[in-house]
C-alpha positions as CSV (number, residue, x, y, z in Angstrom):
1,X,123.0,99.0,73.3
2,X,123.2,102.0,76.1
3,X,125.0,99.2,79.3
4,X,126.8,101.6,81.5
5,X,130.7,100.8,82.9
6,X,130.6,98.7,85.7
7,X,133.9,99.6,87.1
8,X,134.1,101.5,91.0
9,X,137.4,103.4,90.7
10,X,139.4,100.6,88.9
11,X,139.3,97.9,92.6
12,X,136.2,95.7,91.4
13,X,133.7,95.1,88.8
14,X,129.9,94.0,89.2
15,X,128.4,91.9,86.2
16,X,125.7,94.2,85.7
17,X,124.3,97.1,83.9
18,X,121.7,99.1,82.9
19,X,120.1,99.4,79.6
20,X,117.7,102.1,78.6
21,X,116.6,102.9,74.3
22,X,114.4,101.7,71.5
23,X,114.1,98.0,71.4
24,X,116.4,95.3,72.1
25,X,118.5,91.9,70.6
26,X,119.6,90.1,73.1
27,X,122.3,89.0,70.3
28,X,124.2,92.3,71.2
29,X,125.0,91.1,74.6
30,X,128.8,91.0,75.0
31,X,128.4,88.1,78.1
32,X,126.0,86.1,79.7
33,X,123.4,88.1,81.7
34,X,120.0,87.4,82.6
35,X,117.5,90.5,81.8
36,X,114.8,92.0,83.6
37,X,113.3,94.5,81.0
38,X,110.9,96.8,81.4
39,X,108.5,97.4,77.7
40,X,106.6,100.2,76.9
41,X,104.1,100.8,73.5
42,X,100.9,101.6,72.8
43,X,101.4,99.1,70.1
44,X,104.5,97.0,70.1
45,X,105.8,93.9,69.3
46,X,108.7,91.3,70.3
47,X,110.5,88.0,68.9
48,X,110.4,85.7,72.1
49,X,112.6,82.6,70.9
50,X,111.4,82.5,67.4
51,X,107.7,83.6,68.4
52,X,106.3,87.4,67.4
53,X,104.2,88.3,70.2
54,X,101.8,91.8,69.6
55,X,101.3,93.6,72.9
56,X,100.4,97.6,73.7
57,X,100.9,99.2,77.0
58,X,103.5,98.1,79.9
59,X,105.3,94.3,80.7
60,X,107.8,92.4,81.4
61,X,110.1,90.1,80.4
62,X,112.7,88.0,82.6
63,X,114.9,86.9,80.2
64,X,117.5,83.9,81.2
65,X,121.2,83.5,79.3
66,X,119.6,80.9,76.8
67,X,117.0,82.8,75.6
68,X,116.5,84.8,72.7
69,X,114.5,88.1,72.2
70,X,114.4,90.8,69.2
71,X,111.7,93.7,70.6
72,X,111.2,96.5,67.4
73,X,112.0,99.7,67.6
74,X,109.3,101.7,68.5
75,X,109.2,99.9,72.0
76,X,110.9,101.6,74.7
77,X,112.9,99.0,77.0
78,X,114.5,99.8,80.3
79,X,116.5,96.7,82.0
80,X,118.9,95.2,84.6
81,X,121.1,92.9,82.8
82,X,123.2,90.7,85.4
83,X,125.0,87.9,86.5
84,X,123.5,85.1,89.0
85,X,126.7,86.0,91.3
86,X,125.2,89.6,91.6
87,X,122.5,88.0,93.3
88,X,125.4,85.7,95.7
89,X,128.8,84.9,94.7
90,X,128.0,81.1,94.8
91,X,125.9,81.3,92.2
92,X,126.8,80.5,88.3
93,X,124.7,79.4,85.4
94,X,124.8,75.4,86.1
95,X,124.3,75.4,89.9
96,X,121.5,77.5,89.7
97,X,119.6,75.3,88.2
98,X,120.7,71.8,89.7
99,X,119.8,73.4,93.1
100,X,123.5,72.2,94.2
101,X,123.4,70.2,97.6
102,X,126.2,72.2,98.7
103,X,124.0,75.4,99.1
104,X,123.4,76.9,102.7
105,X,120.6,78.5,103.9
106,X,121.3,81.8,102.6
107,X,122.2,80.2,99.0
108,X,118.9,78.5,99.4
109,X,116.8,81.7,100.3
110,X,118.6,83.7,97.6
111,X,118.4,81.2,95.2
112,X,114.3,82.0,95.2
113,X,115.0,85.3,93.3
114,X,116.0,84.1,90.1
115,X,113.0,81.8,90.2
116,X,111.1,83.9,87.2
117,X,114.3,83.5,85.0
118,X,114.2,79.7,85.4
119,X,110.7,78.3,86.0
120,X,109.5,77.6,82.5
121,X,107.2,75.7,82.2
122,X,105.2,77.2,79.2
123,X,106.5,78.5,76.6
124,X,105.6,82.2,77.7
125,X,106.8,81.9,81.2
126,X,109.0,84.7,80.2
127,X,106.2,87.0,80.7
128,X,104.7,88.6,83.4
129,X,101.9,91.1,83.5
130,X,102.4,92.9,86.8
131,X,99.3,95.4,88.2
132,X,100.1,98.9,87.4
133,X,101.2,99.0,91.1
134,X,104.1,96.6,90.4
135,X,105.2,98.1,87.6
136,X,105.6,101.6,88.9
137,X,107.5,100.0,92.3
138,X,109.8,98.0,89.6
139,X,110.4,101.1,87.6
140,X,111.2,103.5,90.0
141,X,113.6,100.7,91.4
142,X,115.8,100.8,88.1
143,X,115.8,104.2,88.5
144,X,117.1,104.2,91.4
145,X,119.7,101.4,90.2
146,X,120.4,103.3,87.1
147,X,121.5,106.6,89.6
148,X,123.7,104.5,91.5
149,X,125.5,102.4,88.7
150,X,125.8,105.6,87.1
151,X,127.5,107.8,89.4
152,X,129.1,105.5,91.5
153,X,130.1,108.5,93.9
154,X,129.5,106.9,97.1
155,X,131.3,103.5,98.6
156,X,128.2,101.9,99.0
157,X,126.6,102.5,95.6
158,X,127.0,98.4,94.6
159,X,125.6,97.2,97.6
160,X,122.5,100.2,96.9
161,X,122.1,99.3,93.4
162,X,122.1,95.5,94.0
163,X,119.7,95.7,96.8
164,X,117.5,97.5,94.0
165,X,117.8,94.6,91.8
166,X,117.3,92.1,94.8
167,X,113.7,93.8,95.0
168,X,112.4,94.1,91.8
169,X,113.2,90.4,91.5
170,X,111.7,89.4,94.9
171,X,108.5,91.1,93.0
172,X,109.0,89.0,90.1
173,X,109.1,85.7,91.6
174,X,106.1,86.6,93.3
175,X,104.4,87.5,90.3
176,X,105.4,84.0,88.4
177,X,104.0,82.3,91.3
178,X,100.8,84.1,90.7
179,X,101.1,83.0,87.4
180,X,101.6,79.6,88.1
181,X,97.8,79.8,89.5
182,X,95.1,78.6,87.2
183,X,91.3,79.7,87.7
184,X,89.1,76.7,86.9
185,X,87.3,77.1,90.1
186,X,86.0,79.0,92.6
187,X,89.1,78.3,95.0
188,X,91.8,79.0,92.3
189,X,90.1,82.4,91.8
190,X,90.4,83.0,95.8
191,X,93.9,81.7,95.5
192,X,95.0,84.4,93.1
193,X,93.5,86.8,94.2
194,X,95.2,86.4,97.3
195,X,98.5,86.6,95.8
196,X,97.7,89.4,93.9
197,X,97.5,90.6,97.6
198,X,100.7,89.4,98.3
199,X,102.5,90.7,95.4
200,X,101.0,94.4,96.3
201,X,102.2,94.0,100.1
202,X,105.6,93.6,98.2
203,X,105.6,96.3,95.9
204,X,105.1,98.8,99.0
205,X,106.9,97.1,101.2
206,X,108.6,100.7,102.2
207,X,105.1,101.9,102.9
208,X,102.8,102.3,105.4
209,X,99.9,100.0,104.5
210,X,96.3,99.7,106.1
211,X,93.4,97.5,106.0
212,X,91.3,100.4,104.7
213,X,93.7,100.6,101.9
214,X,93.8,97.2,100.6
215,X,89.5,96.6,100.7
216,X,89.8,99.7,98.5
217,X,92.3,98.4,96.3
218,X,91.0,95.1,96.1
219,X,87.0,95.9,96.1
220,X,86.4,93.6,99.3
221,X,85.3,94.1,102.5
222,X,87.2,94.1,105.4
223,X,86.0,90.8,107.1
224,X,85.9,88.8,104.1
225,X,90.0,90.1,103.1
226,X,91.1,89.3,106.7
227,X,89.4,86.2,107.1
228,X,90.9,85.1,103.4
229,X,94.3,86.1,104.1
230,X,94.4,84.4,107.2
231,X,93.1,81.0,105.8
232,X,95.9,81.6,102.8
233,X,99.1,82.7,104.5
234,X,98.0,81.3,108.0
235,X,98.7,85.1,109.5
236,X,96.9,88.3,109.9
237,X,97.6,90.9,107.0
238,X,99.8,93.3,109.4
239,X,101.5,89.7,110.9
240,X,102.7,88.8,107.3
241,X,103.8,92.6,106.7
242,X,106.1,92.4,109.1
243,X,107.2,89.5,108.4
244,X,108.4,90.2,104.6
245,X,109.7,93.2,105.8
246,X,111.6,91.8,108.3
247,X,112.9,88.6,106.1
248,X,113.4,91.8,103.2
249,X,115.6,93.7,105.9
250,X,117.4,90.2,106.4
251,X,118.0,89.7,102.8
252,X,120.1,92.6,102.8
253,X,121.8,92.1,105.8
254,X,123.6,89.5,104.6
255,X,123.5,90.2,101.0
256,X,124.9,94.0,101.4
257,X,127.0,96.4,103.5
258,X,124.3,98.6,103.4
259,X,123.9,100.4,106.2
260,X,121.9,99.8,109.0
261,X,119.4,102.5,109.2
262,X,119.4,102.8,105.3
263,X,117.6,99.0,105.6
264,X,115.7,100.0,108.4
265,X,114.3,102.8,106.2
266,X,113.8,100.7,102.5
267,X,111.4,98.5,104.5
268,X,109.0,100.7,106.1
269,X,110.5,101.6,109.9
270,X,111.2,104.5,111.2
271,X,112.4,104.0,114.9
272,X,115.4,102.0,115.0
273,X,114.6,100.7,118.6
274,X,111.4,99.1,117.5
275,X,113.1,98.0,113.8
276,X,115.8,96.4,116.5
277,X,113.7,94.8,118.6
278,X,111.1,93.5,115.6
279,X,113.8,91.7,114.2
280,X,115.5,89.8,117.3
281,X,111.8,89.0,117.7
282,X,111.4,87.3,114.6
283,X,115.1,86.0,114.1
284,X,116.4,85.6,117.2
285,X,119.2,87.9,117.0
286,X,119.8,91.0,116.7
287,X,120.6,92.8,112.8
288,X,124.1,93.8,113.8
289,X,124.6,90.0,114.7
290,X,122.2,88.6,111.9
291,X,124.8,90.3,109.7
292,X,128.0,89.0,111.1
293,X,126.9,85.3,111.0
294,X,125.6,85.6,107.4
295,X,126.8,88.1,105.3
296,X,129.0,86.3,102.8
297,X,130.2,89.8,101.0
């Protein structure tokens, strides 16, 4: 196993880590983590609670604590291995999944992130098979996380490398929802292909993203995509763009001390006026106070 200290200068510890080499038993874990892993082979294979599964190119795997997993050798695995807390301090393996009255808002809203480590109801729900797009966001996020847990040489690198976490799991839970669809019509097959939509606007949600860009990527015209998105999410494309990226900017408002114009930046503003003024628009308050009434750090 290659997990990386998680100390900052001896005041705290994070349960977390990174881990990054050939294959994987998750029987080598020293505690209770889930795993996000990242699996590369042009022909691999992996032990998925007592099942050998054959694959070749790119996936992954959101492993929970109760799971087992054996992947061979000759796959290369990159991976986030954390504690629920990470995610909010509330959290611990048995509230998490009893949904615990007690939870506020915020619990509530972060609680959604750890949805693809829970929601099994197949026996493969383990998997997901993101678009190429999604797995290059997801990647270059734990190498981002891997930089920060590594060096550790600023005092905001556990906030930085827990908002990169927070992403790549806000892009998995979308993905098991996709998953979740089933095509035996012509309406499920709109459906997903909406949230395949979705899940894109997520993985760029730091970019600058056009109509244009999406009936390209998607192979649709521009009429039929607008009108479709509209009946799905009830908003325009650029309405629900803002949106995530405002309720992504809120996530680490009260999540992290990161600061201010280092979340304006991560999701896709440039002028902190406008950023300012988007988000008392949408939340009623303004992100300086947003954070004071919700961060629980």
């Amino acid at each position: 196993m290659n997990i990386y200290t998680e100390e900052y200068h001896g005041y705290f510890t994070l349960e977390l880590g990174y881990y990054q080499g050939n294959g994987f038993d998750s029987t080598e874990l020293r505690d209770l983590r889930f795993a996000l892993l990242l699996l590369y082979a042009e022909q691999g294979e992996f032990v998925l609670e007592g099942r050998k599964i054959l694959f070749d190119g790119q996936m992954l795997l959101c492993m929970n604590e109760q799971e087992s997993l054996y992947v061979s050798e000759n796959v290369q695995v990159k991976g986030i291995l954390f504690h629920p807390s990470v995610i909010n301090g509330a959290f611990d393996f048995d509230n998490i999944r009893t949904q615990s009255e007690s939870f506020d808002i915020t619990q509530q809203q972060d609680h959604y992130f750890l949805m693809a480590f829970m929601r099994r109801e197949k026996e493969n729900d383990a998997i997901l098979f993101p678009s190429l797009d999604a797995i290059e966001r997801i990647a270059f996020l734990m190498e981002c996380f891997q930089e920060q847990i590594t060096k550790q040489d600023n005092n905001h690198w556990a906030c930085k490398s827990r908002s990169f976490l927070i992403e790549s799991l806000s892009i998995c839970s979308t993905l098991t929802e996709e998953k979740t669809i089933t095509c035996e019509n012509e309406q499920d097959a709109q459906e997903k292909e909406m949230q395949r939509i979705v899940a894109y606007l997520k993985s760029n949600v730091s970019k600058k993203i056009t109509i244009a860009e999406l009936t390209k990527e998607f192979q649709m015209n521009r009429t039929d995509l607008s009108k479709r998105f509209l009946e799905y999410t009830g908003e325009t494309v650029m309405e629900y763009m803002t949106r995530i990226r405002i309720e992504f900017a809120a996530t680490m408002l009260r999540d992290t001390k990161i600061p201010l114009i280092d979340i304006m930046e991560r999701v896709g503003f440039r002028d902190y006026s406008y950023f300012s003024n988007t988000f008392k628009k949408k939340k009623g308050i303004s992100p300086q106070a947003y954070r004071k009434k919700y961060c629980w750090m």
